[in-house]
C-alpha positions as CSV (number, residue, x, y, z in Angstrom):
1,X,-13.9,-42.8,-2.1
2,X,-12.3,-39.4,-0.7
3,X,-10.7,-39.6,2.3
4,X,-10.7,-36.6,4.8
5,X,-7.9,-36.3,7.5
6,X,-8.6,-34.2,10.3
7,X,-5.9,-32.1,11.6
8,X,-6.5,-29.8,15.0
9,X,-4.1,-26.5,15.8
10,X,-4.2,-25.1,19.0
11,X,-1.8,-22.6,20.5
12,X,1.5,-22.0,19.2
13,X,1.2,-25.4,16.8
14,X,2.8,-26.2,13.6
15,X,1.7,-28.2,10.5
16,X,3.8,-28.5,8.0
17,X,1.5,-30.6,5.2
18,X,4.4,-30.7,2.8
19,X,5.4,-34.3,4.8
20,X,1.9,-35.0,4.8
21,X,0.3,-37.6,2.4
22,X,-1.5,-36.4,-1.1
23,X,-4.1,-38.4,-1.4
24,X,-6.7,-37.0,0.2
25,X,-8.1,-34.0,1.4
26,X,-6.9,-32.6,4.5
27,X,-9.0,-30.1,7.0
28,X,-7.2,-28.3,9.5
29,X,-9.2,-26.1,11.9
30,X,-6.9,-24.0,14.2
31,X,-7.8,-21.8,17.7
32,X,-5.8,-20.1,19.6
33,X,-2.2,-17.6,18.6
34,X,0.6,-18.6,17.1
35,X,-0.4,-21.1,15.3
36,X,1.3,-21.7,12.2
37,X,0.5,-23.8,8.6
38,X,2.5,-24.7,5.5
39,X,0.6,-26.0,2.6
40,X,2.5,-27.4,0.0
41,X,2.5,-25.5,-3.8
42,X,0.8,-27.6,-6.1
43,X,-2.3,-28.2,-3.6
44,X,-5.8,-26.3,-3.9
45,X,-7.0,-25.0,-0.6
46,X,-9.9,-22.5,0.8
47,X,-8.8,-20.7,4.0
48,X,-11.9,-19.3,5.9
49,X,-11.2,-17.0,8.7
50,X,-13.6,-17.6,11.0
51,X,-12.5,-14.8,13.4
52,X,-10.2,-12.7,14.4
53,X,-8.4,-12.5,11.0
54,X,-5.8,-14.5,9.1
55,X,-1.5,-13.5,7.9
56,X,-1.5,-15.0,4.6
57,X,2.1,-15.1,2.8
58,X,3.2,-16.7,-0.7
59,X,6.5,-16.0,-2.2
60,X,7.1,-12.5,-1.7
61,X,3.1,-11.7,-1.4
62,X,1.6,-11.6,2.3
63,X,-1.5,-10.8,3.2
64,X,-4.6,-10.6,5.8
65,X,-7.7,-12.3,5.5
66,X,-10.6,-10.5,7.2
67,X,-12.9,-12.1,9.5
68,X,-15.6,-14.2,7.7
69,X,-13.8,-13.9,4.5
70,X,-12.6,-16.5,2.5
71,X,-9.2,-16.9,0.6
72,X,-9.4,-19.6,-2.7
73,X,-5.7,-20.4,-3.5
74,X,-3.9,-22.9,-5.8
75,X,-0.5,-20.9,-7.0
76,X,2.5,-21.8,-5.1
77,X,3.6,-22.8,-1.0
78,X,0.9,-21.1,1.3
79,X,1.5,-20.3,5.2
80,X,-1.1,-19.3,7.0
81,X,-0.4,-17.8,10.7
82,X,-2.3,-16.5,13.6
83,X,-0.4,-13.6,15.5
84,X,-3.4,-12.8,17.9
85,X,-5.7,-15.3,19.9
86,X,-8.1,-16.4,16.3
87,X,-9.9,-19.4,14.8
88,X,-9.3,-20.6,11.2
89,X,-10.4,-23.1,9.1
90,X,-8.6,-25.1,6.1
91,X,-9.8,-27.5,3.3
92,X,-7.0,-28.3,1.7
93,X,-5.3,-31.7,-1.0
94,X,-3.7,-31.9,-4.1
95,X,-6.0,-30.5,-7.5
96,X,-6.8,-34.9,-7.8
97,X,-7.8,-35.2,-4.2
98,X,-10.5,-32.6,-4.7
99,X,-14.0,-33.9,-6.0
100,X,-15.3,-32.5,-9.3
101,X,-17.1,-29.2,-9.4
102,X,-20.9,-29.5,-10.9
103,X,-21.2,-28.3,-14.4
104,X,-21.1,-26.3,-16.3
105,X,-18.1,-25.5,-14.2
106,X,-16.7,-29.2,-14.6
107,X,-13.9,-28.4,-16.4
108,X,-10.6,-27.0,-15.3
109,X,-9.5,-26.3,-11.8
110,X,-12.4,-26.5,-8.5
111,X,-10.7,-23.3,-7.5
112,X,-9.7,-20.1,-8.5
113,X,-7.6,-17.9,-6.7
114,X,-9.9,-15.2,-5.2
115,X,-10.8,-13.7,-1.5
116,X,-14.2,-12.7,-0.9
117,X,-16.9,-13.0,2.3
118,X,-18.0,-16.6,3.0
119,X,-21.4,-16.6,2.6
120,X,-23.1,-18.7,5.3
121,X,-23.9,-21.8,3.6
122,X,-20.5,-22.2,2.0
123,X,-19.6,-21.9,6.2
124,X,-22.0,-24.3,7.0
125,X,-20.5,-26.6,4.7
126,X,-17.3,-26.8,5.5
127,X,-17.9,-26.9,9.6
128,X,-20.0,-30.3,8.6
129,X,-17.1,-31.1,6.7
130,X,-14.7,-30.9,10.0
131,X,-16.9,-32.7,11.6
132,X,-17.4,-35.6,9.6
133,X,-13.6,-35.6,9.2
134,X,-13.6,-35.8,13.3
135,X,-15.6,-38.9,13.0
136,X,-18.8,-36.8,13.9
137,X,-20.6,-36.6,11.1
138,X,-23.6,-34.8,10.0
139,X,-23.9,-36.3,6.6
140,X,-21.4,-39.0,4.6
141,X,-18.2,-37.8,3.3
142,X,-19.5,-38.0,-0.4
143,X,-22.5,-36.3,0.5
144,X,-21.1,-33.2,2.4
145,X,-17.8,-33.0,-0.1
146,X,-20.8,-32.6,-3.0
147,X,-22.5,-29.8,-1.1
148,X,-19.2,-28.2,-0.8
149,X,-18.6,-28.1,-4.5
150,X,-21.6,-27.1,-5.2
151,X,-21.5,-24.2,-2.7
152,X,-18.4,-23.3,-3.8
153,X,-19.5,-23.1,-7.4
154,X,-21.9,-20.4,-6.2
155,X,-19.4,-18.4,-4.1
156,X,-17.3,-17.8,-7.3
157,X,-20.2,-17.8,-9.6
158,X,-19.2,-14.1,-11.1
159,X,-15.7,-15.4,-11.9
160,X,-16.9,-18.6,-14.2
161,X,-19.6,-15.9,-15.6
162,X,-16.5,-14.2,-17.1
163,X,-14.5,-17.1,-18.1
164,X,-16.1,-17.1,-21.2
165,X,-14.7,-13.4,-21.6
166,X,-11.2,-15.5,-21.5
167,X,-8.7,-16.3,-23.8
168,X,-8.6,-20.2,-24.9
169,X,-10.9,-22.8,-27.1
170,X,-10.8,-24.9,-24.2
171,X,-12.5,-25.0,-20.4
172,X,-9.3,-25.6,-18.7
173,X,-7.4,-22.9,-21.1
174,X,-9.5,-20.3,-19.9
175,X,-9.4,-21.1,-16.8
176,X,-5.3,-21.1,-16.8
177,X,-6.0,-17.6,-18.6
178,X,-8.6,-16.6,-15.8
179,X,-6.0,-17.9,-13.0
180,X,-2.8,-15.7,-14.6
181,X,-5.3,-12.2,-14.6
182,X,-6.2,-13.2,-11.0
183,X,-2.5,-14.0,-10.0
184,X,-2.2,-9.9,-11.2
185,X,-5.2,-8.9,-9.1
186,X,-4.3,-10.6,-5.9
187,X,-0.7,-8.9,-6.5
188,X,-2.4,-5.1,-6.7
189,X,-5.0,-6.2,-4.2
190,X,-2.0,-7.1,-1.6
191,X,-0.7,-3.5,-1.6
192,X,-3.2,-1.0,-3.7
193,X,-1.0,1.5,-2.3
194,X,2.4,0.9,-4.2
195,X,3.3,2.2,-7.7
196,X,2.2,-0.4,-10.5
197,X,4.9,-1.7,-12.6
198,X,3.3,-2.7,-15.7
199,X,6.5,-4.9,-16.8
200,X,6.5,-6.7,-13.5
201,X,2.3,-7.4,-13.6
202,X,2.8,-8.4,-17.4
203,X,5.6,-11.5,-15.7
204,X,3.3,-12.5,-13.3
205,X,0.6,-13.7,-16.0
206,X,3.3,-14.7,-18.7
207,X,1.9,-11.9,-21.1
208,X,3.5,-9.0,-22.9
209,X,2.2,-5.7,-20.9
210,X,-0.4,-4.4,-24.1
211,X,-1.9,-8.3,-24.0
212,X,-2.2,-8.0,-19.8
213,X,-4.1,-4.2,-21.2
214,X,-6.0,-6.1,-23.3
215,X,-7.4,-9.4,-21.3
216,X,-7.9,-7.7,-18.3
217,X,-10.3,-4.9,-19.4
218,X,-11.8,-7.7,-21.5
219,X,-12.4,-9.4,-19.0
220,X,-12.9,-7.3,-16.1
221,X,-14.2,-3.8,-18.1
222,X,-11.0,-2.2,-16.8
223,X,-7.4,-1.8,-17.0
224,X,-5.0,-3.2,-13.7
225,X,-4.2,0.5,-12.9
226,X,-7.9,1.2,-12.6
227,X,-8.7,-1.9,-10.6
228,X,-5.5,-0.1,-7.9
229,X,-7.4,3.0,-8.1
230,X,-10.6,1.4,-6.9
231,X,-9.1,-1.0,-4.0
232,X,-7.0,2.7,-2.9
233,X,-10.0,4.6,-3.1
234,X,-12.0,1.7,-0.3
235,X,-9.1,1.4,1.9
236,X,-8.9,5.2,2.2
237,X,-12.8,5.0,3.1
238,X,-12.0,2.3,5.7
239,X,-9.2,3.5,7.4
240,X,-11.3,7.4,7.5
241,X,-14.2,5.4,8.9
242,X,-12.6,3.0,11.6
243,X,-9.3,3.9,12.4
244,X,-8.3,7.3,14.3
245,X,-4.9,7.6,12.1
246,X,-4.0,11.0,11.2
247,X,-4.9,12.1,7.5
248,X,-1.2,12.3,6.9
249,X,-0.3,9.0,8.1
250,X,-3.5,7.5,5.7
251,X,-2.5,9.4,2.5
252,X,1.5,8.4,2.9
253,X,0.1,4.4,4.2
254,X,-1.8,4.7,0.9
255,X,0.9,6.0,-1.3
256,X,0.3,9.7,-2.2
257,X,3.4,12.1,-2.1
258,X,1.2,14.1,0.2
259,X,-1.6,15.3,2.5
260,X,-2.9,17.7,-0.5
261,X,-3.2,15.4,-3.2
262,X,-4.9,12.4,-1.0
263,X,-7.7,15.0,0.2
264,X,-8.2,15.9,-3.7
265,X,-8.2,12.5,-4.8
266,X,-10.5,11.6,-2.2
267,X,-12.7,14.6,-2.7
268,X,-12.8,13.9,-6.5
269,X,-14.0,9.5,-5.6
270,X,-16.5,10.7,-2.8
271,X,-17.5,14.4,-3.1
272,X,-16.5,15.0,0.6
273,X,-13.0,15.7,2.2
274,X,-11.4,13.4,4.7
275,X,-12.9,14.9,7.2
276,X,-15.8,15.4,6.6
277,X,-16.6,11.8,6.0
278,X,-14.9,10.9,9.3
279,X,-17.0,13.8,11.1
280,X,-19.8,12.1,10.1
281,X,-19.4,8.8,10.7
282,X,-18.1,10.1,14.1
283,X,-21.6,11.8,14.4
284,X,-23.3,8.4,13.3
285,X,-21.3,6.4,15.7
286,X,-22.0,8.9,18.9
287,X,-26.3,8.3,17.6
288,X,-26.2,4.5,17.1
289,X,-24.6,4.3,21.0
């Protein structure tokens, strides 16, 4: 039997599950700022960020989680912090607390490190699974930790489609092959804006940098540097769309060595300048209200 332990944040607290037991699954729904959790490195856990957005931060990587997305995460010491009034929800134990997944994705890890929208049965699932751990339950622990799984399974459905694009004889192999490529996504995906090191993206997957070429276009259908481009080239269109920073301020944000080359760039991805895509949605906005 799995046992669930309920943990409640409000304003300003602290959790710090490294002095925590590991033997069974913990789920920790926060409200309110400044709270703060620690989840120790060897533990799986799925953040969801119910609103208001989430600061994410391992080792030197941080990171915000949108509202209603999700963050998967299993590689290394995880803090998760609210700076602004938000509400958060964890599921999180070590990788033998957590149930099995239903196959074909039996094998290898439940998680995979990935961020994506939570769709809204996967957030139905895990608000019964607060409240069963609050002694309120809507269905049995079993019962509700299976629907989990098996919603979870769906949510990263297009990732175990391409495990069998992976390196390794093995289920679990390609998975730990899957997991390394992803560890280099979620690195680019943290700052599209910098300048790749190929050496440095090659260390984080423990593969030479031709091999990290190789597995990742296999895998993917294209190289790390044109995964950056793509994540560059929808930031850009978010910050035109929704934010009223200066063209200057987005193409230095975004790493271009000027104003001239971001506008060409951008012209070249969309077929519009700048600002004419932010005249527009102006135009759009102004009509809608």
């Amino acid at each position: 039997m799995i046992e669930l332990i309920p943990h409640r944040l409000r304003q300003f607290g602290q959790l710090d599950l490294q002095r925590e037991p590991a033997h069974g699954l913990h789920v920790v729904l926060a409200q309110g700022r400044g709270s703060h959790l620690v989840v120790p490195a060897q533990w799986m856990s799925l953040c969801w960020s119910i609103r208001g957005g989430l600061c994410l931060q391992s080792g030197d990587l941080e990171w915000r989680l949108p509202s209603g997305h999700g963050q998967a995460w299993g590689d290394g010491v995880l803090r998760c912090r609210s700076a602004r009034p938000q509400g958060w929800l964890v599921v999180t134990g070590a990788r033998h607390a957590w149930p099995e997944m239903p196959p074909p994705q039996r094998e290898g890890a439940p998680l995979l490190p990935w961020q994506a929208r939570i769709p809204r049965m996967l957030a139905h699932d895990m608000i019964a699974l607060a409240a069963t751990a609050r002694d309120r339950p809507r269905a049995s622990p079993e019962t509700a930790l299976a629907t989990l799984m098996e919603n979870i399974a769906h949510w990263q459905s297009d990732l175990h489609d391409r495990l069998a694009r992976c390196a390794g004889r093995t289920q679990p192999l390609r998975h730990q092959a899957m997991t390394r490529l992803l560890r280099v996504r979620h690195a680019i995906h943290c700052d599209p804006g910098q300048r790749l090191d190929l050496d440095m993206l090659a260390r984080l997957a423990s593969y030479s940098p031709c091999h990290l070429l190789r597995m990742h276009r296999r895998v993917f259908g294209q190289t790390p540097f044109e995964y950056a481009s793509r994540l560059r080239d929808q930031r850009a269109l978010e910050l035109i769309r929704e934010t009223d920073l200066s063209i200057l301020d987005i193409s230095l944000r975004l790493g271009f060595e000027n104003q001239s080359a971001f506008c060409r760039a951008f012209k070249a991805s969309f077929g519009a300048t700048p600002t004419d895509i932010r005249r527009h949605s102006l135009a759009r906005a102004q009509r809608a209200a």
